[in-house]
C-alpha positions in Angstrom: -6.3 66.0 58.7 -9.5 63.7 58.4 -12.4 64.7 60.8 -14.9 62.1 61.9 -18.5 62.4 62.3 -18.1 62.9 66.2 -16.1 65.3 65.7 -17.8 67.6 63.0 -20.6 67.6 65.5 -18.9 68.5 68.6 -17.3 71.3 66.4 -21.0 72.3 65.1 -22.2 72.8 68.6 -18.7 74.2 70.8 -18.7 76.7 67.4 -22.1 77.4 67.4 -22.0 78.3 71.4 -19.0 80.0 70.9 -20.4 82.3 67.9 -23.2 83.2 70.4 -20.9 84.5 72.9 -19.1 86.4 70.9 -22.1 88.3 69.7 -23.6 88.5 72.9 -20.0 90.1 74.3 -19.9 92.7 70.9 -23.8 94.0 71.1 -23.1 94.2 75.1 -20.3 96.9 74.4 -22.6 98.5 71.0 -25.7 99.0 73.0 -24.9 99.0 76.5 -27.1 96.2 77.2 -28.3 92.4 77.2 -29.4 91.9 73.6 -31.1 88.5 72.3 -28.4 87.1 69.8 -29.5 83.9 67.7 -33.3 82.9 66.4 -32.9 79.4 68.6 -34.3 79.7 72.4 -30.7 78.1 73.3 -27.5 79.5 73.2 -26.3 78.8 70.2 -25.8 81.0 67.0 -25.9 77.9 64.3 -24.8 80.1 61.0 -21.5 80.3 63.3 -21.4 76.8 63.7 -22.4 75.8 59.9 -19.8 78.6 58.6 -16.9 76.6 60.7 -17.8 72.9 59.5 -17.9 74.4 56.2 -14.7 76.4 56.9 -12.6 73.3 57.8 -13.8 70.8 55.4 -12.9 73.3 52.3 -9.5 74.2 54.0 -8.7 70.7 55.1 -6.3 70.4 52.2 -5.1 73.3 52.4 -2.9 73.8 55.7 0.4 74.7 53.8 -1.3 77.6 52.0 -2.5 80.1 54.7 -3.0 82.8 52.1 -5.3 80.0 50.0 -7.3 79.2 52.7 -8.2 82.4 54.0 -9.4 83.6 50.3 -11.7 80.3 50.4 -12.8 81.4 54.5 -14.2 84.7 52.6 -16.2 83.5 49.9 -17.4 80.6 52.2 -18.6 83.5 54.6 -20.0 85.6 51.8 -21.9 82.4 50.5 -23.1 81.3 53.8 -24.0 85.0 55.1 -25.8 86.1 52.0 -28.2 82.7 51.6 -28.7 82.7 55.8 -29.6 86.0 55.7 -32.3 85.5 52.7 -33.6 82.7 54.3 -34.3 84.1 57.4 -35.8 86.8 56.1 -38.1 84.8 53.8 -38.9 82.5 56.8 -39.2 84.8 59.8 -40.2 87.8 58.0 -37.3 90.4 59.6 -33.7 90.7 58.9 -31.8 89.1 61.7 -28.6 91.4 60.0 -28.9 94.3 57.8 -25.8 96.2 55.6 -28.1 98.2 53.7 -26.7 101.8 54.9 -22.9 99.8 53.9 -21.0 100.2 50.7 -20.2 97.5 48.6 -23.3 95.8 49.9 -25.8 93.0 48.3 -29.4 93.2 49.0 -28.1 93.8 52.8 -27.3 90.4 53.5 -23.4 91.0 53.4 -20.6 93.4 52.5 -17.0 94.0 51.5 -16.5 94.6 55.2 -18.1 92.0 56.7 -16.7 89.5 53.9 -13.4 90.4 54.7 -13.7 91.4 58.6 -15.4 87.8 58.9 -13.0 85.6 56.3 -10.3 87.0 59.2 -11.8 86.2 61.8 -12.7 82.6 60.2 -9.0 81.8 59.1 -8.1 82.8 62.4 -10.4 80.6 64.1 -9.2 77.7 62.3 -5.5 78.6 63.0 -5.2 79.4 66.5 -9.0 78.4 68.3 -9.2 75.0 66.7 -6.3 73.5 67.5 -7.2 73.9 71.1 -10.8 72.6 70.3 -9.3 69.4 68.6 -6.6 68.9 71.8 -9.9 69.3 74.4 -12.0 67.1 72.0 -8.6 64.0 72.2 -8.7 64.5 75.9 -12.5 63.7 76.3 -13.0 59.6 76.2 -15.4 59.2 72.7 -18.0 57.1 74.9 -18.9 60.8 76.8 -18.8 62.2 73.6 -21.0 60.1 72.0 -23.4 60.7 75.1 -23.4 64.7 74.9 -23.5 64.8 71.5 -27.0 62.2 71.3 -28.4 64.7 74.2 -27.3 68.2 72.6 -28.7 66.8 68.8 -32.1 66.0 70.5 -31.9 69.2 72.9 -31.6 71.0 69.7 -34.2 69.5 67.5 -36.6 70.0 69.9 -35.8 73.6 70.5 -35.4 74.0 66.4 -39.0 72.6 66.1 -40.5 75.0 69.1 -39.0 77.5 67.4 -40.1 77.0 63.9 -43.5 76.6 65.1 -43.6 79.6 66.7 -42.9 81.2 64.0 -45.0 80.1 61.6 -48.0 80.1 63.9 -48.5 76.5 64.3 -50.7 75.6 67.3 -49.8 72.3 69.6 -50.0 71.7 73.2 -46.4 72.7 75.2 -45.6 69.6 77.0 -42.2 68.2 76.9 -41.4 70.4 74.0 -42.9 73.5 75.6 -40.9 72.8 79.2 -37.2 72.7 77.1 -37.8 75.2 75.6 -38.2 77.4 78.4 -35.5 75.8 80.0 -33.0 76.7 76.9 -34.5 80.3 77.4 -33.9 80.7 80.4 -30.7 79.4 80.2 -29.6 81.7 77.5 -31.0 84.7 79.6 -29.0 84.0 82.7 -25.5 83.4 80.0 -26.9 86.9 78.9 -27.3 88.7 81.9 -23.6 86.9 83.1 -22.0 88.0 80.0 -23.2 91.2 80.3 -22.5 92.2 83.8 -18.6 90.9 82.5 -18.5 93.2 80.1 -19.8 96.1 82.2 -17.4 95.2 85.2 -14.7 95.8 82.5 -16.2 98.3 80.5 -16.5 100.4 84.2 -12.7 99.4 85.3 -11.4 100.1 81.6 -13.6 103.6 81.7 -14.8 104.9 85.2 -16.8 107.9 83.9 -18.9 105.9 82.0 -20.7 103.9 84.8 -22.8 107.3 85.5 -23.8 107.8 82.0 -26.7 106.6 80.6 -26.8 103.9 78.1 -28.5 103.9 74.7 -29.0 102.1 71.6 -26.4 104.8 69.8 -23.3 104.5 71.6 -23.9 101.8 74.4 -22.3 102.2 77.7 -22.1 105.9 76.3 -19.1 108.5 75.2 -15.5 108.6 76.8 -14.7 112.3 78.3 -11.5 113.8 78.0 -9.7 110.8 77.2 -6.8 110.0 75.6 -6.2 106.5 74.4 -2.9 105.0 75.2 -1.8 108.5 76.5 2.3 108.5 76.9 3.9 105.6 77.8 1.3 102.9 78.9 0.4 99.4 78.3 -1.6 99.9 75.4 0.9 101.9 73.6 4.1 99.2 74.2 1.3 96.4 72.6 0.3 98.6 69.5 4.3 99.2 69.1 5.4 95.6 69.9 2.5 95.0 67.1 3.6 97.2 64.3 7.2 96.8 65.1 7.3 93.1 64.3 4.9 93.7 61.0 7.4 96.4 59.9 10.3 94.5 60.9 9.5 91.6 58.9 8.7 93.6 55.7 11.9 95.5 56.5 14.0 92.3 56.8 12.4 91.0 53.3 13.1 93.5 51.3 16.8 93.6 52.7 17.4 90.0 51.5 15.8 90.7 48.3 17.8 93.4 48.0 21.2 91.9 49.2 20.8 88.3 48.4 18.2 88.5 45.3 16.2 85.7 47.1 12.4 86.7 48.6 12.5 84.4 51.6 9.9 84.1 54.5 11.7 86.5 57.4 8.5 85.6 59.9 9.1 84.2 63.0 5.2 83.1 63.5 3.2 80.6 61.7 0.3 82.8 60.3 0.9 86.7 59.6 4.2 88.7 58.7 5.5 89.2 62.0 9.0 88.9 63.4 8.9 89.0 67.1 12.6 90.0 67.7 11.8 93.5 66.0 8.5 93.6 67.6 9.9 92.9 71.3 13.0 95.2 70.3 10.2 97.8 69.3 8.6 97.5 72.7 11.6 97.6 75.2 13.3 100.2 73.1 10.7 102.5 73.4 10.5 101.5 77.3 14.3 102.3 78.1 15.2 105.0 75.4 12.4 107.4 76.5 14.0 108.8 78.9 16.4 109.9 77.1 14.4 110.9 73.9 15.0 114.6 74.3 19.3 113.9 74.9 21.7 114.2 72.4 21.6 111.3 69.4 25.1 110.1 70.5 23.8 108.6 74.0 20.5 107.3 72.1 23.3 105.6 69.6 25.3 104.4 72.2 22.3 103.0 74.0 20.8 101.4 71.0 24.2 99.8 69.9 24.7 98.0 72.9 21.1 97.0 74.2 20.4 96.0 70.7 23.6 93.8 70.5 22.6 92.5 74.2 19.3 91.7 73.2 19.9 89.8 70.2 22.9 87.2 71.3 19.7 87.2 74.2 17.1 86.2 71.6 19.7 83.7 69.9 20.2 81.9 73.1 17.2 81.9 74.1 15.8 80.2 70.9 18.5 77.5 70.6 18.3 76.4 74.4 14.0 76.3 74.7 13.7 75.1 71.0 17.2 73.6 70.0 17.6 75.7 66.6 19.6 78.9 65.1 17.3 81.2 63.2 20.8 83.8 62.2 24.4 82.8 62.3 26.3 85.2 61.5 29.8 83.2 61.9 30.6 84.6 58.4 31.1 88.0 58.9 33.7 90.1 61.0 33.9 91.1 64.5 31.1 88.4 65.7 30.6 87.0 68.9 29.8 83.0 68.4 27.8 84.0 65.5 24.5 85.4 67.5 25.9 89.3 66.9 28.1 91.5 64.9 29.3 95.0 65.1 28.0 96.0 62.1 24.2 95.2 63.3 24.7 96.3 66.3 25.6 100.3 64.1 22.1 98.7 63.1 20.8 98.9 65.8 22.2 102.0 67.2 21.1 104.2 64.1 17.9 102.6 64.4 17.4 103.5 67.9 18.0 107.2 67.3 15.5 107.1 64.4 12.6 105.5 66.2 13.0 107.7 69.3 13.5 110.8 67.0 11.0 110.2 64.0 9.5 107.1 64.1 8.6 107.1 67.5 6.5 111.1 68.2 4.3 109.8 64.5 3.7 106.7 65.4 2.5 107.8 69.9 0.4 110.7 67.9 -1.8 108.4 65.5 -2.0 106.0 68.2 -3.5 108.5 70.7 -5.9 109.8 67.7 -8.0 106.6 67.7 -11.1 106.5 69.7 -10.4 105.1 73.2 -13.1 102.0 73.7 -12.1 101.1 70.0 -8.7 101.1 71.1 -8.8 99.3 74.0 -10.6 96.5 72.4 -8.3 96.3 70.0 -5.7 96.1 72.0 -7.1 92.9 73.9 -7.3 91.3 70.4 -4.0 92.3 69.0 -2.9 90.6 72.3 -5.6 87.3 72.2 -4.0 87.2 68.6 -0.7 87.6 69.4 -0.3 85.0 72.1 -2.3 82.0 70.5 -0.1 82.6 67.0 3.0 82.0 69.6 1.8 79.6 71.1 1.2 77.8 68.2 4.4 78.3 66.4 6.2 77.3 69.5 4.4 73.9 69.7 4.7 73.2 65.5 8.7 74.1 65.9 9.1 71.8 68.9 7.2 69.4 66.7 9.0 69.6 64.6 12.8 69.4 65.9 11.4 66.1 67.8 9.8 64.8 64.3 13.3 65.3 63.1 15.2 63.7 65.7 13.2 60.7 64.8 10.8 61.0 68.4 7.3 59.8 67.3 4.2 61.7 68.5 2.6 60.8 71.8 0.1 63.3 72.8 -3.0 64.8 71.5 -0.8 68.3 70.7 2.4 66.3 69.0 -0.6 64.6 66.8 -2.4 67.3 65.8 1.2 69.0 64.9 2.3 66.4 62.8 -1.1 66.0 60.9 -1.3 69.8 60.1 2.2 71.1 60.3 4.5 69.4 57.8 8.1 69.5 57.4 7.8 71.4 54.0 5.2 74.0 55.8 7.7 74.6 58.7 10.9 74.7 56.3 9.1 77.5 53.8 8.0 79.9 56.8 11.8 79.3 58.7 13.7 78.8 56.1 17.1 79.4 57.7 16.4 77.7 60.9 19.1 74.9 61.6 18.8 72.4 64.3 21.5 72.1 66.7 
């Protein structure tokens, strides 16, 4: 995929804006209140912007190797991070970052953490944010574009050259300069003080006690009391299970065909990450509808996992074949099958499994899961979820893509072209390599 010069800009600055969000959203919840992200009077944080440009230029080539391009999203973030962060420094005479008190840090301009924490969060920018950006980007007419982009470039020159002068102590009259300025900052205040009163709205529904505790620069919004994150059966607690369940699953699943067949095959139903959503689902509404019956005898958990397992996968297989028009399992060639979506013997599968994960499985995995700390927790749940949902979403548009593609339909929309330019018939066949279309 070939970007223009339009749209490496309008990437630069939705990036750049987005970046400052982001920070303003994470110091909200660290110190408990409005904190001035970015060195520009604006709202924009531009090493976010610069880090994506670069991001997607190096990786541009490289849309059939997720794995390749997220090692080349962490050096480009150690690069970028560690020369930003001397720069600044040198110029402004502060650190805008410090990871001095980290290990595996250098000079305290980055870290092993932040490398990695941020060549994540950059790879998964590319795959699951982008596409959107590039579908809102083909539904804007260029002449508008052009227009925004001319105002936004001179917008931020002038606030670039305000706030270089600042800096370095240079002394010229306000006037036009002065006036955007002050506009961009106030601007970037009210975002602040918006994006702030968000998070506390949340923070205060999410956590009730904290709203009469007194925030600080230690803990923020300030310290849970007698909470238990995802305490029994909750919301939380089915995501984090749904989560693991369909990372285990997959591993699971690979090493049984490895095993059986002597072939290491791809087993994920999702574009980007080891995940197979039939064992991550089965995870969640297992756990929903055998615990009541966790503490009965293993025969009824048997019986119930035999036959909502075997219900639930001919469910999946239908369901898969009718919205997308492929088979992802047939198993035709083995006994006591019905039309090749289930057998008896997985559905034993299924049955053993159930009494294993509501016996074993099931108590370890509810105890770690309450042991983490609750506002931790309930982030992470909102990203595990964020995650989740965008990589389905865009493995369910590649797939259709790609059944159309092979049913000779050409690509009409802004979506169908930005499947077919990054998701290519190999790419699609190596991550589902049994899928047939019907």
């Amino acid at each position: 995929m070939q970007y223009t010069i339009h749209q490496l800009i309008f990437f630069f600055f939705v990036y750049s804006f987005l970046g400052w969000i982001f920070d303003m959203t994470a110091e909200a919840i660290r110190y408990g209140k409005v904190a001035n992200r970015g060195f520009l009077n604006g709202p924009l944080c531009v090493h976010y912007g610069i880090i994506m440009i670069v991001v997607l230029l190096d990786i541009n080539d490289l849309w059939e190797h997720p794995l390749y391009q997220l090692i080349t999203c962490m050096v480009i973030v150690f690069v970028t991070e560690y020369v930003s962060g001397a720069m600044l420094k040198k110029i402004t005479g502060r650190r805008f970052w410090d990871y001095s008190h980290l290990k595996f840090n250098i000079g305290g301009y980055t870290c092993a953490f932040s490398i990695i924490g941020w060549g994540l969060a950059a790879a998964a920018t590319a795959w699951l944010i982008h596409p959107l950006v590039c579908i809102i980007y083909a539904l804007i007419p260029l002449s508008i574009i052009k227009i925004l982009e001319i105002a936004a470039i001179v917008i931020f020159l002038i606030d670039l050259f305000v706030t270089a002068a600042t800096m370095l102590k240079w002394h010229f009259s306000g006037g036009i300069y002065g006036n955007v300025a002050k506009t961009l900052e106030k601007t970037k205040i009210h975002l602040g003080q918006k994006t702030f009163q968000w998070v506390s709205k949340r923070m205060y529904k999410a956590f009730p006690e904290l709203e009469g505790q007194e925030k600080n620069d230690e803990v923020g919004f300030g310290k849970t009391k007698d909470r238990v994150f995802a305490k029994g059966l909750c919301f939380d607690k089915l995501v984090w299970i749904f989560f693991v369940s369909a990372l285990l699953g997959d591993w699971v699943e690979t090493v049984f065909v490895w095993l059986t067949a002597g072939e290491f095959m791809s087993r994920s139903s999702l574009l980007y990450g080891t995940f197979s959503i039939v064992w991550g689902l089965g995870g969640a509404l297992a756990t929903a509808l055998l615990y009541p019956v966790k503490d009965k005898n293993p025969l009824i958990i048997f019986a119930g996992g035999f036959v909502l397992g075997g219900v639930y996968e001919y469910s999946c297989s239908v369901f898969t074949e009718y919205v997308f028009g492929t088979v992802f399992w047939d198993y035709s060639h083995l006994p006591y099958n019905i039309n090749g979506r289930v057998n008896l013997l997985f559905c034993v599968y299924w049955g053993v499994a159930a009494i294993a994960w509501v016996k074993l499985i099931y108590p370890a995995a509810s105890f770690l899961l309450e042991k983490i700390p609750p506002v931790a927790g309930k982030i992470m749940t909102w990203i595990i979820v964020v995650f989740m949902v965008l990589n389905m979403a865009v493995s369910g548009a590649a797939i259709s893509r790609y059944v159309s593609r092979k049913s000779g339909v050409e690509a009409s929309t802004p979506i169908e072209h930005l499947c077919d330019s990054i998701y290519s018939d190999k790419f699609i066949e190596r991550i589902y390599p049994n899928m047939r279309i019907q």
